[in-house]
Each structure stands twice: as C-alpha cells, then as structure tokens.
C-alpha positions as CSV (number, residue, x, y, z in Angstrom):
1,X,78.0,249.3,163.2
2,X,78.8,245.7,164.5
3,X,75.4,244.7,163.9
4,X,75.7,246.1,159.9
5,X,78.7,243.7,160.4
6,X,77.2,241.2,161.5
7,X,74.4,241.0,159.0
8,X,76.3,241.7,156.2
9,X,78.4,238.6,156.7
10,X,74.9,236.4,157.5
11,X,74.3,237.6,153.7
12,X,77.8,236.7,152.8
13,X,77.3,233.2,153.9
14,X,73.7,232.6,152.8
15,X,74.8,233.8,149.4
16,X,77.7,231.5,149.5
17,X,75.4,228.5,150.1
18,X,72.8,229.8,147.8
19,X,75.8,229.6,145.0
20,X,77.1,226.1,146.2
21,X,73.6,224.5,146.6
22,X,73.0,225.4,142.8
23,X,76.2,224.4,141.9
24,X,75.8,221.4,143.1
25,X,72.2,221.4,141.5
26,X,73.8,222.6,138.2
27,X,76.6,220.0,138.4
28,X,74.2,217.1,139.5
29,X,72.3,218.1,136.2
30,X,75.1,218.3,133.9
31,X,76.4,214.7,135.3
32,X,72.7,213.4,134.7
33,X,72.6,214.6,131.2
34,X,75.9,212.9,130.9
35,X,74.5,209.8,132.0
36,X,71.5,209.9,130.0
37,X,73.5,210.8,126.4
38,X,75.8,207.9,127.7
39,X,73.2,205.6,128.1
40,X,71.3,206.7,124.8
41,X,74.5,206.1,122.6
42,X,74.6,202.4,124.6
43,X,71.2,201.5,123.6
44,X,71.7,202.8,119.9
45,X,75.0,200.6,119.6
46,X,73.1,198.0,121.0
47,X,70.0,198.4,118.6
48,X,72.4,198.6,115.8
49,X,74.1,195.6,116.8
50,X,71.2,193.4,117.1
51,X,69.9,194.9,113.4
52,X,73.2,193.8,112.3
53,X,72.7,190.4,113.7
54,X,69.2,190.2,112.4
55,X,70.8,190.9,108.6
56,X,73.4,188.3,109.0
57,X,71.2,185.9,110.1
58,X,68.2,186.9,107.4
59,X,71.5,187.3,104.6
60,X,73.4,183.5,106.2
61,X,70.3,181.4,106.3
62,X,69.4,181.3,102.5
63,X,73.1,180.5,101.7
64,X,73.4,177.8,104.7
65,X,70.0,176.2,103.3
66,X,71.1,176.4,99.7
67,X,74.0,174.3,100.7
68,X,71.3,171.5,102.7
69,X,69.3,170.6,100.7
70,X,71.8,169.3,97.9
71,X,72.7,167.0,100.4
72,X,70.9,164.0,102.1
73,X,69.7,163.3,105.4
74,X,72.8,162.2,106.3
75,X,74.3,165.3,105.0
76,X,76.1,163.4,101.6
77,X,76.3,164.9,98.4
78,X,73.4,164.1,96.4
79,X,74.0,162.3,93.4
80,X,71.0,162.7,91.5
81,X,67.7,164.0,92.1
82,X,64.5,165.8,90.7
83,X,64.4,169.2,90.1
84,X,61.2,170.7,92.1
85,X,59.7,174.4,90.8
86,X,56.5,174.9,92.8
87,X,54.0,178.0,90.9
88,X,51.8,178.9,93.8
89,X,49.0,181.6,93.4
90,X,48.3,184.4,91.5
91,X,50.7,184.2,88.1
92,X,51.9,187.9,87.7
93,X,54.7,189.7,87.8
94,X,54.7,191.6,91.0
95,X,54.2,187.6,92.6
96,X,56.1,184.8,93.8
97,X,54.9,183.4,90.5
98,X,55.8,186.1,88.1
99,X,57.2,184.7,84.7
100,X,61.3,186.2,85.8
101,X,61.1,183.8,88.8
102,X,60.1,181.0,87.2
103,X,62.3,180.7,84.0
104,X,65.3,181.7,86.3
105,X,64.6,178.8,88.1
106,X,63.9,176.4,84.8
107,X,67.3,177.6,83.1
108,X,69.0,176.4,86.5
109,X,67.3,173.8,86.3
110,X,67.5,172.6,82.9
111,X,71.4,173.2,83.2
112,X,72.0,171.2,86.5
113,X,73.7,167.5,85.5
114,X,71.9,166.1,88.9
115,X,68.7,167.2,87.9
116,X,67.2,163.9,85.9
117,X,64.0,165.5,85.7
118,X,62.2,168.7,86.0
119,X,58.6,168.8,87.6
120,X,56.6,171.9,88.4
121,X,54.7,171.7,91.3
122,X,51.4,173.6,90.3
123,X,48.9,175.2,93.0
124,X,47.5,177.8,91.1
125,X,44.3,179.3,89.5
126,X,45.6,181.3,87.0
127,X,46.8,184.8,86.0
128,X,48.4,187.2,83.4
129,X,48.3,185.0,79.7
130,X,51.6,187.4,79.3
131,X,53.1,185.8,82.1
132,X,52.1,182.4,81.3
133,X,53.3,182.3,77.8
134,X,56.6,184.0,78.5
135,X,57.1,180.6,81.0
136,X,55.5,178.5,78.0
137,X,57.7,179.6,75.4
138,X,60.6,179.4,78.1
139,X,60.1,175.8,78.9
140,X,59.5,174.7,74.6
141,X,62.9,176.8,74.2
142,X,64.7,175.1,77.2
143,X,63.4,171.4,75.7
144,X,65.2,171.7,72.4
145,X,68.3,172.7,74.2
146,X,68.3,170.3,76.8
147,X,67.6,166.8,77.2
148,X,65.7,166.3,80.1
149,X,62.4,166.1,80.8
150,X,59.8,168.3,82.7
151,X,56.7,167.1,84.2
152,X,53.5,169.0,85.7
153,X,51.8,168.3,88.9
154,X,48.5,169.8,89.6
155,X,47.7,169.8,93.2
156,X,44.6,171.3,94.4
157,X,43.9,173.5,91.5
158,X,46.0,174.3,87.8
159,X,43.5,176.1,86.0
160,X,43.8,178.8,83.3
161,X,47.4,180.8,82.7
162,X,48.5,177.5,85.5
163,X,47.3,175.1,82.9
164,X,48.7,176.9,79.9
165,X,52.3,176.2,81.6
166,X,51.7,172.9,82.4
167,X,51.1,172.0,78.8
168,X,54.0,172.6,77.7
169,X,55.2,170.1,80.2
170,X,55.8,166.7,78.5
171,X,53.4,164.8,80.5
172,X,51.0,166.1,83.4
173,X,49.8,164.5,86.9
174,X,47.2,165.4,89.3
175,X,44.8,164.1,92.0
176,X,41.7,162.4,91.5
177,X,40.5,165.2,93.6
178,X,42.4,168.7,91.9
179,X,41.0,171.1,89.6
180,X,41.4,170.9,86.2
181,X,41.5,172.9,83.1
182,X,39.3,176.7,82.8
183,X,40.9,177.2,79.2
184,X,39.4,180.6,79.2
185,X,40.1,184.4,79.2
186,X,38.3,186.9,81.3
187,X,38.5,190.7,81.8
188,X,36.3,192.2,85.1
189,X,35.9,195.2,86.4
190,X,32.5,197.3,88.1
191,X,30.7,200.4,86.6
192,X,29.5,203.2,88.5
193,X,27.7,205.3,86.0
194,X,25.4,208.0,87.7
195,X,27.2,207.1,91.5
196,X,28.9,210.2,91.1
197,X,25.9,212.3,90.2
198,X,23.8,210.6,92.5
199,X,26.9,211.8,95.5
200,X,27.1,215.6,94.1
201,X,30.5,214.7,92.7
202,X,31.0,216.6,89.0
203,X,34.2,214.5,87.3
204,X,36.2,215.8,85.2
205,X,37.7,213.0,82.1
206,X,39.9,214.6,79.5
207,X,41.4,212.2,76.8
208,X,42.8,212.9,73.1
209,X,41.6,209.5,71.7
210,X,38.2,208.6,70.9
211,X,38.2,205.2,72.8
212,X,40.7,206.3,75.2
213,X,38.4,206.0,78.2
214,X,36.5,203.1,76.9
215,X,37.5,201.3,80.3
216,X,36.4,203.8,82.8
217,X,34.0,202.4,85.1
218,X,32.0,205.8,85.4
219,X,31.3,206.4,82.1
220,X,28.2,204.5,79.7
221,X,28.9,201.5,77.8
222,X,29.4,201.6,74.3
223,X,28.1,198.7,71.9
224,X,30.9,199.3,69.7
225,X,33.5,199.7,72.7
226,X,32.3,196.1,74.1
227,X,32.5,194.3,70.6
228,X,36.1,195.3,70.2
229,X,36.9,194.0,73.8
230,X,35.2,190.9,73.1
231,X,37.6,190.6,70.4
232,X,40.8,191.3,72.2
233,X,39.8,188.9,74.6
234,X,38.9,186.4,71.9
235,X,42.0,186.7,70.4
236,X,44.0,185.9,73.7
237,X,41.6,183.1,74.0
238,X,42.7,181.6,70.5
239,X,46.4,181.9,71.8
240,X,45.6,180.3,74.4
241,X,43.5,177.0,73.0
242,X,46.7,176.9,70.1
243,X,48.8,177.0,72.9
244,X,47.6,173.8,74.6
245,X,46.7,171.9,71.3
246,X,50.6,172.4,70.5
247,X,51.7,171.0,74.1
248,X,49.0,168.2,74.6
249,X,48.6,167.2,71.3
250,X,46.8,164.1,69.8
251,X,46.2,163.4,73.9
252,X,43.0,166.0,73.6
253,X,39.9,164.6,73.0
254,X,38.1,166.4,70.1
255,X,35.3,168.6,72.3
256,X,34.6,171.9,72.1
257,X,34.3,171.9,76.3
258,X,37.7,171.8,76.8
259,X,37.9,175.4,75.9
260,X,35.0,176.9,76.9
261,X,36.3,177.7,80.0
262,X,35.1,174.9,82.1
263,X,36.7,173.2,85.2
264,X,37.2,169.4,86.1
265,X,38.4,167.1,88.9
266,X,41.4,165.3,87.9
267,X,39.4,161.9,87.3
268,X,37.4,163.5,84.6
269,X,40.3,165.1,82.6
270,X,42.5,162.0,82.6
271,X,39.7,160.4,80.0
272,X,39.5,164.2,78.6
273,X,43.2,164.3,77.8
274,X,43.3,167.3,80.2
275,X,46.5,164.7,81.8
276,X,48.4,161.7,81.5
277,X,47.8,160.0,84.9
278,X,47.1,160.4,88.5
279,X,50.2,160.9,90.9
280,X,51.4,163.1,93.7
281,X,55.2,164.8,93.4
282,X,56.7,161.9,95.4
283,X,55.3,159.5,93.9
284,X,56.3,160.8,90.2
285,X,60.0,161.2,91.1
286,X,59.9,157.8,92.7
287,X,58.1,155.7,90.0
288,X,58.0,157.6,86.9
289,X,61.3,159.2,86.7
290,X,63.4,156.9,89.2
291,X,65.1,160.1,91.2
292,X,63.1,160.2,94.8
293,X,64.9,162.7,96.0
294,X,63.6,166.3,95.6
295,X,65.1,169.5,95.6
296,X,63.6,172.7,95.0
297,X,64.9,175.4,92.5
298,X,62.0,177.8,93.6
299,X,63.8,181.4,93.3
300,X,62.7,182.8,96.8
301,X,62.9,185.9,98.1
302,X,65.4,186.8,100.6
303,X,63.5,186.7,104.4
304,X,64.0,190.7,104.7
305,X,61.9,191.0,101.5
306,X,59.6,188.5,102.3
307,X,59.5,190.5,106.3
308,X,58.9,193.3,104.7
309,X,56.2,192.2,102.2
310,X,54.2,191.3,105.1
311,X,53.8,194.9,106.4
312,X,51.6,195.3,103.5
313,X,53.5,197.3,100.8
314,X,52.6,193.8,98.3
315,X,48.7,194.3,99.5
316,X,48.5,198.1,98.8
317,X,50.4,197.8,95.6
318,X,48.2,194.9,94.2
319,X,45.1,196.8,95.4
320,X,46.0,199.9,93.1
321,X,46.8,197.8,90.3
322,X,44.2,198.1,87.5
323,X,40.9,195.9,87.6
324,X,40.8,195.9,83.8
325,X,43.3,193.6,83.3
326,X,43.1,190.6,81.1
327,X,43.1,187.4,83.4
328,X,43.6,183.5,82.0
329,X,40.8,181.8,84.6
C-alpha cells in the first residue's frame, strides 16, 4: 500500500512539473509573440515615418526651389530677368512637352512684369501637329495681349511640330551646328498580312464601317484606302507650311525645299530664312534682350511623379499607344 503511495505521489510531482515546464513554455511563447507584434508595430511606425519624411521632402523641395531661383546668387530679389521654357523631346500630350504644360508656363510667363523677354529653349524633334498648334495658336494669342517678346532657341535639334512652335516666335537662334527645319508630316506603322496565317492564328476583325479597319496592320492595302491617307496627311502638311509662312514671313526664301520635309544645320538655314541668327540662350538674354539672368517657367512634375514615372508606367503606356498616329518630323 505504501509503495501505491509512494508512486502515486512520484506521478503527482512529475505531472506537476510536466504542467509548469509547459507553462513556462506556453508563457515564454505568449511573451515572444508579444515581443515580436511589438516590434512589428515599431518598424511599421517607423516605415511610415520615414514615407512621411520622404513626402515632405519630395512636396518642400519644389516650393523651396520655386522661391531660389527668383533670387540671385546672393540670394536678392531679382529685378528683371528672361523668362526660360525649355520643350525637350517627344511633343505629346502624355510628355513633359505636351501642349497643357507648355502654354501654362507661357501665360505665367507672359503675365510676369520681371519677365522682359520670353525664350523657348527647344531640344526637340517633333511630335503631335495637334500639340504643336495648340502651343502655336497659344503663343500668337498671348502676343496680341501682351507686350513682350518671345524668342526660339534651337539647340541640337528643332525639327518638325518643334519648328512649327518656334515660328511663331518673333525671332529664332540656333547653333551653327543644330538641326534645322523637317517641315513635313509622316504617319508609320508595319503590316503583317499572312503572319498570322503563316503562325495557324485565324483573326477575327468585325467593323460596321466600310473603311473602319483601313489602319490594321494585318489586313491588305487598299489603293483607295492609301490615297485618302495621303490626303489627310497632305492636308496636315498644308497647315503646317501656312503655319510657318504666317510666323517667318517675308524672312523665307522662296524654295519649295523648305517644306519638303528636309533637315539643315543651323548655318544653312540662317541664309534659308529657316532663323534669324546664331546664338546660344545666354548669349541671347545677354546681348539681344539685355536681361542675363534666366529663370525657368518649365511646369515640372512633382519628384513623386517624376519617381514614379521611372518605374515604367510612362514606357508601358507610350508602348500601347497607337503606331498610326500622325507625327510632324
């Protein structure tokens, strides 16, 4: 009987330290999970914070360097200066060249007392004739309003839609050494008639227009089809040559070239009447219009924009957009 006892108490005990050893295991777990959810809502705090940080900085540094550059390098008020717009690559409306960013930056511009002068900086090759004329007719309208003028400056290239702004600039520079002119329309795109058949691919086109498809790159050319394109594109190109005749004026010399969609070095078009003389931004604003001081009314994007640009959402939309569209180049 004493030794029923006896064991019966060993099991007492061994269950009592089987019960504390995982409670102590249960509580050690609870207290880790503790200090894990404690340390997960640190680090989220802290991520948060530093996003926070990131925004202020991305949302205080376009307002802090609005304020510099009004101001000289000795941080004074500027009195007087020249207005710079730079038009830098493709001109469309999903760009940094897109005709909403540039007349929002002429009509500041234009309405700024300290700007003497306007000049837009031109890098370009062309783009969308829509585009372009929507600055063109902006910069004519803004003219008759204001009295100031605007100058072009062509650096490497200002070709096409880039050229059709500039001429309605009242006078327009360049290198010896930039592109010139391209006074042209052009619409390309591929055709793959019989890759589909040639891949076992059957496609299926439904359209309630006769012409409808007259664009699509897998089916046949039409003679009739390519003779009305010819004249759309004809037509833009007629806007176009108007266009600059209106801005350059007796300045043109009388050669059918100029519009045939050709391309020059800045010392050939200064005979041409393509521009009025050879001069780099500085060197305008110092000599010619007697401001040296630049400041640039380029609408930018915000650096978050711009950041996020760069993870390719800009490339992947551009890629999808159509390759039929009309192009001044």
């Amino acid at each position: 009987m004493s030794d029923f006892n006896h064991n019966n108490n060993n099991d007492n005990a061994l269950n009592q330290q089987l019960y504390s050893v995982l409670e102590k295991t249960l509580q050690a777990g609870v207290i880790e999970q503790r200090r894990k959810r404690r340390w997960g809502i640190f680090f989220k705090l802290l991520f948060a914070l530093y996003f926070l940080i990131i925004i202020g900085m991305f949302a205080a540094t376009p307002v802090l360097n609005e304020q510099r550059k009004f101001m000289d390098s000795d941080g004074n008020p500027l009195n007087e200066y020249t207005a710079v717009i730079r038009i830098e690559g493709e001109i469309a409306a999903t760009t940094d060249a897109s005709a909403d960013k540039i007349t929002t930056a002429l009509r500041k511009a234009f309405k700024d007392p300290k700007a003497k002068a306007i000049v837009l900086r031109i890098n370009s090759g062309g783009g969308s004739p829509v585009q372009s004329a929507y600055v063109y007719d902006e910069i004519n309208r803004l003219k008759k309003i204001h009295n100031k003028k605007i100058y072009a400056v062509i650096m490497d290239i200002g070709a096409s839609g880039a050229y059709y702004i500039a001429s309605a600039a009242d006078e327009i520079y360049a290198d010896q050494a930039s592109l010139v002119g391209s006074i042209g329309v052009t619409a390309a795109s591929f055709g793959f008639v019989g890759t589909l058949e040639k891949l076992g691919i059957e496609r299926r086109l439904y359209t309630s227009g006769e012409h409808k498809a007259f664009l699509d790159p897998f089916s046949p050319q039409n003679v009739n089809e390519n003779e009305f394109w010819k004249d759309v594109l004809n037509t833009v190109h007629v806007q176009f040559i108007n266009a600059v005749k209106k801005g350059r004026g007796d300045r043109l010399q009388d050669k059918p070239e100029l519009f045939s969609g050709l391309i020059w070095s800045g010392e050939q078009a200064l005979p041409l009447g393509l521009i009025d003389g050879l001069a780099s931004t500085g060197s305008l604003a110092r000599d010619v219009i007697k401001a040296p001081d630049l400041v640039d009314f380029t609408v930018q994007e915000d650096g978050f924009t711009r950041f996020m640009k760069k993870l390719g959402s800009e490339t992947i939309q551009r890629f999808f957009y159509t390759s039929s569209e009309i192009q001044l180049r």
